[in-house]
C-alpha positions as CSV (number, residue, x, y, z in Angstrom):
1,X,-47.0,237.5,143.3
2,X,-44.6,235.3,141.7
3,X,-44.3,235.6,137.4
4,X,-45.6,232.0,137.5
5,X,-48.7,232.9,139.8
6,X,-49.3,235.7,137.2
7,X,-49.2,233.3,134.1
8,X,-51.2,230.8,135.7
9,X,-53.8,233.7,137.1
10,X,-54.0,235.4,133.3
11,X,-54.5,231.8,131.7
12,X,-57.5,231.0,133.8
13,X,-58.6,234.1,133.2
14,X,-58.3,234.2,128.8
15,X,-60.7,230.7,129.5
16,X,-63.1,232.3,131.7
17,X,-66.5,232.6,129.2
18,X,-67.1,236.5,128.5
19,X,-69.9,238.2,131.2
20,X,-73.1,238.7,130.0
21,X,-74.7,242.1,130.2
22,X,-76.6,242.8,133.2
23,X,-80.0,242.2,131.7
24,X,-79.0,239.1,130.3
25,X,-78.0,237.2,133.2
26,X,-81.1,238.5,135.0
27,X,-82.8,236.8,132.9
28,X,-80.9,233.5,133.2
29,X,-82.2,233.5,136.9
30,X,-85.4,234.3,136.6
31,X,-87.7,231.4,137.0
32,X,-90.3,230.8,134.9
33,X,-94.1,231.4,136.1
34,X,-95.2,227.9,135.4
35,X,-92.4,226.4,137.0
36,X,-93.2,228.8,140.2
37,X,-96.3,227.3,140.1
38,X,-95.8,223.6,140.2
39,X,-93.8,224.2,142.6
40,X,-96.2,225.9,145.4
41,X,-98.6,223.1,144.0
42,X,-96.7,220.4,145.4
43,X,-96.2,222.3,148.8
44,X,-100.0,222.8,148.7
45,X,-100.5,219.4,148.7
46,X,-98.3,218.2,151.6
47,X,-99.7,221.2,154.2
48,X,-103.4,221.6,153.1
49,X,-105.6,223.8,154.9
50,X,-107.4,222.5,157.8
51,X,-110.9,222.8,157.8
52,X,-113.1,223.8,160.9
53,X,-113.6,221.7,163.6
54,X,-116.4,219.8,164.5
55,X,-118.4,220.9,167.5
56,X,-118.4,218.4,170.2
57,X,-121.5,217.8,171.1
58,X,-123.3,219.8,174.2
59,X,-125.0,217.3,177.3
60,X,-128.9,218.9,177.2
61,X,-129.4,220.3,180.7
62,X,-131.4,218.3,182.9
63,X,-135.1,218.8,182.2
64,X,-137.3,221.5,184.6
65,X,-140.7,220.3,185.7
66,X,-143.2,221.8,184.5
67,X,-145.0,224.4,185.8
68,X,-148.7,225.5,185.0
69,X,-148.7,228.9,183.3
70,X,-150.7,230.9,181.2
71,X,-150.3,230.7,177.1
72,X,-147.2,232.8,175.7
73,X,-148.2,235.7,173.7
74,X,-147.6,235.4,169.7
75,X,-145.1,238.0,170.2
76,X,-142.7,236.2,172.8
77,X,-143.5,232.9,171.0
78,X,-142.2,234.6,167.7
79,X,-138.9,236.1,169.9
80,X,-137.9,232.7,170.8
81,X,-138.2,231.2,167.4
82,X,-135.8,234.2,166.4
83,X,-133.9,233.3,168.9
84,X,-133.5,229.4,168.1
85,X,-132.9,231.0,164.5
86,X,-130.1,233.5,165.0
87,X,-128.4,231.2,167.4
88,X,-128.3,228.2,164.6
89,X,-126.9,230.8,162.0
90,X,-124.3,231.7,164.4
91,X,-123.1,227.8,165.0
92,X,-121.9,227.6,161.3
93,X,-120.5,231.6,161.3
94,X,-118.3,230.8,165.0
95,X,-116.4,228.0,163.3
96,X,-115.1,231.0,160.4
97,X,-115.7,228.5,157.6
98,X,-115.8,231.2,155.5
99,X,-111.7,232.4,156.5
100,X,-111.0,228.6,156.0
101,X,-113.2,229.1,152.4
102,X,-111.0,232.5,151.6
103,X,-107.6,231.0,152.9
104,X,-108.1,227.6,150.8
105,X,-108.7,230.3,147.7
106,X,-105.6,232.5,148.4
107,X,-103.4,229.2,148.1
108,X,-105.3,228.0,144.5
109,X,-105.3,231.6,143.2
110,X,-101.8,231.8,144.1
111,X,-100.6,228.8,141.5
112,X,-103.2,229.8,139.3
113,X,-102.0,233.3,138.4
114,X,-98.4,232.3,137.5
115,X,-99.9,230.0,134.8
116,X,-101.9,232.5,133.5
117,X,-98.8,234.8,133.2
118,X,-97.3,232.6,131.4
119,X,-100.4,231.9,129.0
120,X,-100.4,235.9,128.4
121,X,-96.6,235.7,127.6
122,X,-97.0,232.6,125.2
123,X,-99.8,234.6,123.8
124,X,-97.2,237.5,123.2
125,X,-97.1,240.0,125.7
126,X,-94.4,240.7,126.8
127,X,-94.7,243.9,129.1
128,X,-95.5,244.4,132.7
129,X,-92.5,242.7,133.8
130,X,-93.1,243.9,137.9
131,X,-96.3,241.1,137.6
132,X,-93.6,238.5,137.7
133,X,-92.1,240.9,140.4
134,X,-95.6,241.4,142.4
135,X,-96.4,237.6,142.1
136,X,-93.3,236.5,143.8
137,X,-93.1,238.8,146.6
138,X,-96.6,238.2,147.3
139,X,-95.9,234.3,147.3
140,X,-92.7,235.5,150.0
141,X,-95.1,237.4,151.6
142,X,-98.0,234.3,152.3
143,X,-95.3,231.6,152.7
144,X,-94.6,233.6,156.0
145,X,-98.3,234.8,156.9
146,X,-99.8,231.8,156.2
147,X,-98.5,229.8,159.9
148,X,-100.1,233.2,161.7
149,X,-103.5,233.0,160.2
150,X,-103.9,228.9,160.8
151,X,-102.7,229.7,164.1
152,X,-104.9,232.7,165.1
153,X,-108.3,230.6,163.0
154,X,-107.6,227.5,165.9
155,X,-107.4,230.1,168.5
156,X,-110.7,231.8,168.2
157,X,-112.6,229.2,166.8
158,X,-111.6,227.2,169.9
159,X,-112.5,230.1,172.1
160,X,-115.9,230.4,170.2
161,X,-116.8,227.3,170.7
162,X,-117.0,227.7,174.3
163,X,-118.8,231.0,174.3
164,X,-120.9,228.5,172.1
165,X,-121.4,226.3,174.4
166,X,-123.1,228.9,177.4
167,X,-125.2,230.6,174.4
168,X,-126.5,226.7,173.3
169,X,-127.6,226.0,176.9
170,X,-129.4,229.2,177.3
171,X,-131.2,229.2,173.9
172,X,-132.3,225.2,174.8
173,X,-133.9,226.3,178.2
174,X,-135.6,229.4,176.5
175,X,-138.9,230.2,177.5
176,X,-141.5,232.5,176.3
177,X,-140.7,235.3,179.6
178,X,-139.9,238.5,179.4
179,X,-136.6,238.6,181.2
180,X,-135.5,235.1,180.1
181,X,-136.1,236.0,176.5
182,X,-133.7,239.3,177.0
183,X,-130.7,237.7,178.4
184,X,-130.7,235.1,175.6
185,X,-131.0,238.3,172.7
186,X,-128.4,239.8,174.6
187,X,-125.7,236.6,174.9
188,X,-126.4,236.0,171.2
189,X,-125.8,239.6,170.2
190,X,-122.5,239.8,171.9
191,X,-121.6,236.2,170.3
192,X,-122.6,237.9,167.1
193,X,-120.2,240.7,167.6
194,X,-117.3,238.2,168.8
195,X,-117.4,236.4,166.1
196,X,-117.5,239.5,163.8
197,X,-114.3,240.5,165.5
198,X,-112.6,237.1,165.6
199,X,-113.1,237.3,161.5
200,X,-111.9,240.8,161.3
201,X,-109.1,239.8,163.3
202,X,-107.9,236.7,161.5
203,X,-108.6,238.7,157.9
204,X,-107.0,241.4,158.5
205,X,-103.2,239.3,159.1
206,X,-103.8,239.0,155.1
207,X,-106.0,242.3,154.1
208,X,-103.0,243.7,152.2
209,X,-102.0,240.8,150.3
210,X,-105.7,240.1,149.3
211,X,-106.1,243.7,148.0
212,X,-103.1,243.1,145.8
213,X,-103.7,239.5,144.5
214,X,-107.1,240.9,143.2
215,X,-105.4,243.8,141.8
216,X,-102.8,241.7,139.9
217,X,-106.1,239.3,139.0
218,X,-107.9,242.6,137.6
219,X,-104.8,243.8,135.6
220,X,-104.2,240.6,134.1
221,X,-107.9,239.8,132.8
222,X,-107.5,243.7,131.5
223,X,-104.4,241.8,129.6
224,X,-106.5,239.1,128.3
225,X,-109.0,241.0,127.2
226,X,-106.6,243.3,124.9
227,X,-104.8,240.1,123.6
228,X,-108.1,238.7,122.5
229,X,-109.2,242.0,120.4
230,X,-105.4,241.9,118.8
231,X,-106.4,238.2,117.9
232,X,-109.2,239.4,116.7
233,X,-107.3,242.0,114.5
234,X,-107.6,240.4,110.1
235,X,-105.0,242.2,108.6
236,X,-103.1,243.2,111.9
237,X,-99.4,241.5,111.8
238,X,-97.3,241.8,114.6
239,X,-93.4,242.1,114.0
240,X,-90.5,240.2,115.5
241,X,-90.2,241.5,119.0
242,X,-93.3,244.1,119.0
243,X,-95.5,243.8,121.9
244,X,-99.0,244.6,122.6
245,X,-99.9,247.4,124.9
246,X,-103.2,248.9,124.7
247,X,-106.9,248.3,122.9
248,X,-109.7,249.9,122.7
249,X,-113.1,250.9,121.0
250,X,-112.8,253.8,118.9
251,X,-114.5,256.1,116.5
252,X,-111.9,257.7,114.4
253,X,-113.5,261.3,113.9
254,X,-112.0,262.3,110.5
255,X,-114.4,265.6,109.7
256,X,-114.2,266.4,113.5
257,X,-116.8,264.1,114.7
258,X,-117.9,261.2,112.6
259,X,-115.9,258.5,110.7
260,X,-115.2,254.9,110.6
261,X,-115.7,252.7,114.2
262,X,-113.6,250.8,115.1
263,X,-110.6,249.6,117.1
264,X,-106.9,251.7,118.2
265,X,-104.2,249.6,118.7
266,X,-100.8,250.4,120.2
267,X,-97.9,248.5,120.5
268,X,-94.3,249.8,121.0
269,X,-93.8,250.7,118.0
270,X,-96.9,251.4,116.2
271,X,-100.2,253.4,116.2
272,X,-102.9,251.5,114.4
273,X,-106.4,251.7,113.5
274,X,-108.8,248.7,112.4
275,X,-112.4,249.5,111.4
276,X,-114.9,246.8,112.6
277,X,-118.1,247.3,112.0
278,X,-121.5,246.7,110.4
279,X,-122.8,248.7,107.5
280,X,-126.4,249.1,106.1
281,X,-125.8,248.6,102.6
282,X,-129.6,248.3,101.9
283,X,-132.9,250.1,104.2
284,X,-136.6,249.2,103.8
285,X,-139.2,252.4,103.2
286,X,-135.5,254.4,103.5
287,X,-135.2,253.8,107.3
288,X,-135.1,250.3,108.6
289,X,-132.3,248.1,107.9
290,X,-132.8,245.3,105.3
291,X,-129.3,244.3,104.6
292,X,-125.9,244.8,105.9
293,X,-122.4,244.1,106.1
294,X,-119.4,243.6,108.4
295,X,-116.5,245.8,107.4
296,X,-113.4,245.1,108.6
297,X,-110.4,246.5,107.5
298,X,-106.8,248.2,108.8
299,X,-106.6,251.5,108.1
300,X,-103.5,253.0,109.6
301,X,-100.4,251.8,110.5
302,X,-98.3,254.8,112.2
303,X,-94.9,254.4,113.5
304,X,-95.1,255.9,117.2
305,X,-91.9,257.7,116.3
306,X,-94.3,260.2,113.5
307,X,-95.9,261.1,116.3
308,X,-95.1,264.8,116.8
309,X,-97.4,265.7,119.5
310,X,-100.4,264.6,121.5
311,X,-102.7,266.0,123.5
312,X,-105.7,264.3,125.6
313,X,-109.2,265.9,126.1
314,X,-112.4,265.4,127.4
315,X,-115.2,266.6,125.8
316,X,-119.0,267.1,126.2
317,X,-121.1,265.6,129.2
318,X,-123.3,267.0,131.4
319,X,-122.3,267.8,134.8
320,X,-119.1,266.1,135.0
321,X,-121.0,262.6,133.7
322,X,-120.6,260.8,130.1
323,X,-117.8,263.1,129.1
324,X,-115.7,261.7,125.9
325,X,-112.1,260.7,125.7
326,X,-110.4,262.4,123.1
327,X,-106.8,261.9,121.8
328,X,-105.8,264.0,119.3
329,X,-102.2,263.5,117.2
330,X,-100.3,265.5,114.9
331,X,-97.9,263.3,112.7
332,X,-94.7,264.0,110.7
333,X,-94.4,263.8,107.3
334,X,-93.1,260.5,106.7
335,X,-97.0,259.4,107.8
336,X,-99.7,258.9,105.6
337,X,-101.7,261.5,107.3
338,X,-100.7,264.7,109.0
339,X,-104.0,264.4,111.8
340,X,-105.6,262.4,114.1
341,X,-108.4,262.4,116.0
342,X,-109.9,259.5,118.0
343,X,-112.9,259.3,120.4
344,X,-111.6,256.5,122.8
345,X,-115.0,254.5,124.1
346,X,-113.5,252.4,127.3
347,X,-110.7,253.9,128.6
348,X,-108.7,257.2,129.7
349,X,-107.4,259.3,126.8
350,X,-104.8,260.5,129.1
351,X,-103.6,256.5,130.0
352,X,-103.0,256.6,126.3
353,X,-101.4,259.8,125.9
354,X,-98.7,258.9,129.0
355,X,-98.0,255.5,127.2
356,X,-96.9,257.3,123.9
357,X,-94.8,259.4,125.7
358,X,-93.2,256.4,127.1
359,X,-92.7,254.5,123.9
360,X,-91.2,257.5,122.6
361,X,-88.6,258.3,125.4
362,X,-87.8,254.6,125.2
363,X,-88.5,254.0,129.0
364,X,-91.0,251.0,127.8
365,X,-88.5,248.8,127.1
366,X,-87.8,249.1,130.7
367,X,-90.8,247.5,131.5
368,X,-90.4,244.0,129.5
369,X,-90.4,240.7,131.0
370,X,-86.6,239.6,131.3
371,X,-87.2,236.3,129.1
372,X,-87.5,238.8,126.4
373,X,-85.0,241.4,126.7
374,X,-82.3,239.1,125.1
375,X,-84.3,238.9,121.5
376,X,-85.0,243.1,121.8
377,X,-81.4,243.2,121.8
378,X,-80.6,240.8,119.0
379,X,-83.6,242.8,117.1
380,X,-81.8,246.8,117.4
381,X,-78.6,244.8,116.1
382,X,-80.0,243.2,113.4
383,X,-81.8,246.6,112.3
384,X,-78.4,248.1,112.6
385,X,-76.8,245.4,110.1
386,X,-78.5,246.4,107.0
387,X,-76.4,248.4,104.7
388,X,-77.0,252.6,104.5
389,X,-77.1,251.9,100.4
390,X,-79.1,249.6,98.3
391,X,-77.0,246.9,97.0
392,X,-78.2,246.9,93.5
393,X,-78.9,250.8,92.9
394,X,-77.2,252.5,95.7
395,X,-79.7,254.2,96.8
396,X,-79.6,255.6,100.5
397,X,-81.6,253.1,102.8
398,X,-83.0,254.6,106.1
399,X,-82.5,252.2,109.4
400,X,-85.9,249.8,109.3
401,X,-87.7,249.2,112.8
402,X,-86.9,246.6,114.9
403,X,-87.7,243.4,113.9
404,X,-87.9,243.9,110.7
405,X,-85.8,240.9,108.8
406,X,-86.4,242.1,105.5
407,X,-87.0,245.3,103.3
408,X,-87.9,246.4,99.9
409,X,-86.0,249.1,98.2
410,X,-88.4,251.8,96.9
411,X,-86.5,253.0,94.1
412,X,-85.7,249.7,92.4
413,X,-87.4,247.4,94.5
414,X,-84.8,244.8,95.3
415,X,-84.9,243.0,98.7
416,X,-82.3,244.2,101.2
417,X,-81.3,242.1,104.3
418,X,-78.8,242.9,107.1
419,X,-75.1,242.4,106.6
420,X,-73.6,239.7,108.0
């Protein structure tokens, strides 16, 4: 390489913009789930599912004279009514209606969920990132299944419409005999088990990805639930960058086995308790309630990091049934209590006990939507910027949590903000 090539190669190279970290320009291409779904929306529209077709109409068989015979018996009349029955069930079941029904709501749930990602993200969670992961691989997934299954629905509803066809003219010629009466029971039994295969056949292209759409449904209504009882929180104030993670009735036993009911909260970077409930603050002949009160109030606020230890337990029950949840915490002293001891009333002590551990290692952050990992970032640098003195009276000021913009120095009680 000539010096001139060199020049030329190091100046293009001093006005090439500085790389982004990894995480950062991951999530520069990730698009957003709202825009995901406008976009399938507008495919929806231009390649709707067919529905089933109609049934062409069957020519009656030409008309048998009649024949002088002796009354049916109320039990063959009552077999060919059950025939004419079953047979007019199965002309609505052979043209799958209900695939067509199941396929249509595949397509809708499959916008649907993106936007209510995106609500929960607005709302302010911002874990789970592999939802955004499982939603678009399942959309890759469809957009490639979807041409089998409206193939393989024409197929067989076109083939059950023949079998239709040779069942219709038997069940219209049916006669209260004997051996007339069998053959139509048996042809509609073994159009009944057709069409139960043709169904099972066509559903099963899509068994896989059904099972994990509702699973992603069910996780994310879990999501909404726990948002609302944060909302729900008075005095609960999330910081810059903290993120919801788990809710849940509670009964903070503080003598062992009684105390205040209520709600636990954890977020990544806080344990928290808020008690919410009523209170009889008045009884009639000392043992029905005449007045009462809601109390609600929170009454700790524990950084996950004074957790020292924390063990899950189940307690109680009777044979393996109605067995409690217990979590039970040992704090450091920087805490404003040394114990806990919760009786969790919804969910799995030990789910609670694994997501500490995470928070702690640090492997949650991991899991955060990419759209977010940019301000955690910005959030460890700015706890980083704030000066290891106090400005006014020098003394020594520990690292505040992330997201923290502002603390209070508790020796002289001037305001201290980051550096720079």
């Amino acid at each position: 390489m000539s010096n001139r090539e060199l020049k030329e190669k190091m100046r293009r190279a001093r006005k090439r913009p500085a790389a982004r970290p990894a995480a950062r320009r991951a999530a520069k291409r990730r698009v957003r789930p709202s825009i995901r779904a406008a976009a399938r929306k507008a495919v929806a529209r231009k390649r709707p599912m067919p529905t089933p077709p109609q049934r062409r109409p069957l020519r009656p068989a030409a008309a048998r004279p009649a024949r002088a015979a002796a009354p049916p018996s109320p039990e063959l009349t009552s077999r060919v009514q059950a025939a004419q029955t079953q047979f007019a069930d199965l002309e609505s079941k052979a043209q799958l209606s209900g695939i067509y029904t199941a396929v249509g709501a595949f397509d809708t749930q499959l916008v649907e969920l993106p936007l209510a990602l995106e609500a929960l993200r607005n709302r302010g969670y911002v874990h789970s990132e592999q939802l955004e992961d499982r939603l678009e691989a399942l959309e890759e997934q469809w957009d490639q299944t979807r041409p089998r299954v409206e193939s393989a629905l024409q197929d067989h509803v076109a083939r059950l419409d023949k079998e239709l066809d040779e069942v219709e003219r038997r069940v219209h010629s049916l006669r209260p005999a004997e051996p007339a009466l069998r053959a139509a029971e048996s042809v509609i039994n073994s159009l009944t088990q057709r069409i139960s295969a043709a169904e099972t056949a066509v559903s099963g292209l899509y068994a896989g990805m059904k099972t994990e759409l509702q699973k992603i449904d069910y996780e994310m209504s879990q999501i909404g639930r726990m948002m609302d009882v944060f909302e729900g929180a008075k005095d609960l104030q999330l910081r810059e960058t903290e993120g919801p993670l788990m809710a849940v009735k509670s009964m903070w036993q503080r003598d062992g086995k009684e105390g205040p009911e209520g709600y636990l909260f954890l977020t990544d970077q806080r344990l928290l308790f808020e008690q919410r409930e009523e209170i009889v603050t008045k009884k009639r002949l000392g043992i029905f309630k005449a007045e009462s009160e809601t109390v609600q109030e929170l009454l700790l606020d524990i950084a996950v990091a004074d957790v020292e230890s924390v063990t899950d337990k189940e307690e109680g029950g009777f044979l393996g049934m109605g067995k409690d949840d217990i979590i039970e915490l040992v704090f450091s002293a920087n805490a404003p209590i040394s114990r806990g001891r919760f009786h969790l009333k919804g969910q799995d002590s030990a789910d609670w006990s694994a997501m500490i551990k995470r928070i702690q290692s640090g492997e949650i952050d991991d899991d955060r939507a990419q759209e977010y990992l940019e301000e955690l970032a910005d959030a460890k640098e700015t706890a980083l910027a704030f000066p290891a003195q106090c400005p006014n009276c020098f003394a020594a000021v520990p690292t505040p949590p992330r997201g923290v913009v502002s603390i209070t120095c508790e020796f002289c009680g001037a305001t201290i903000t980051p550096i720079g």
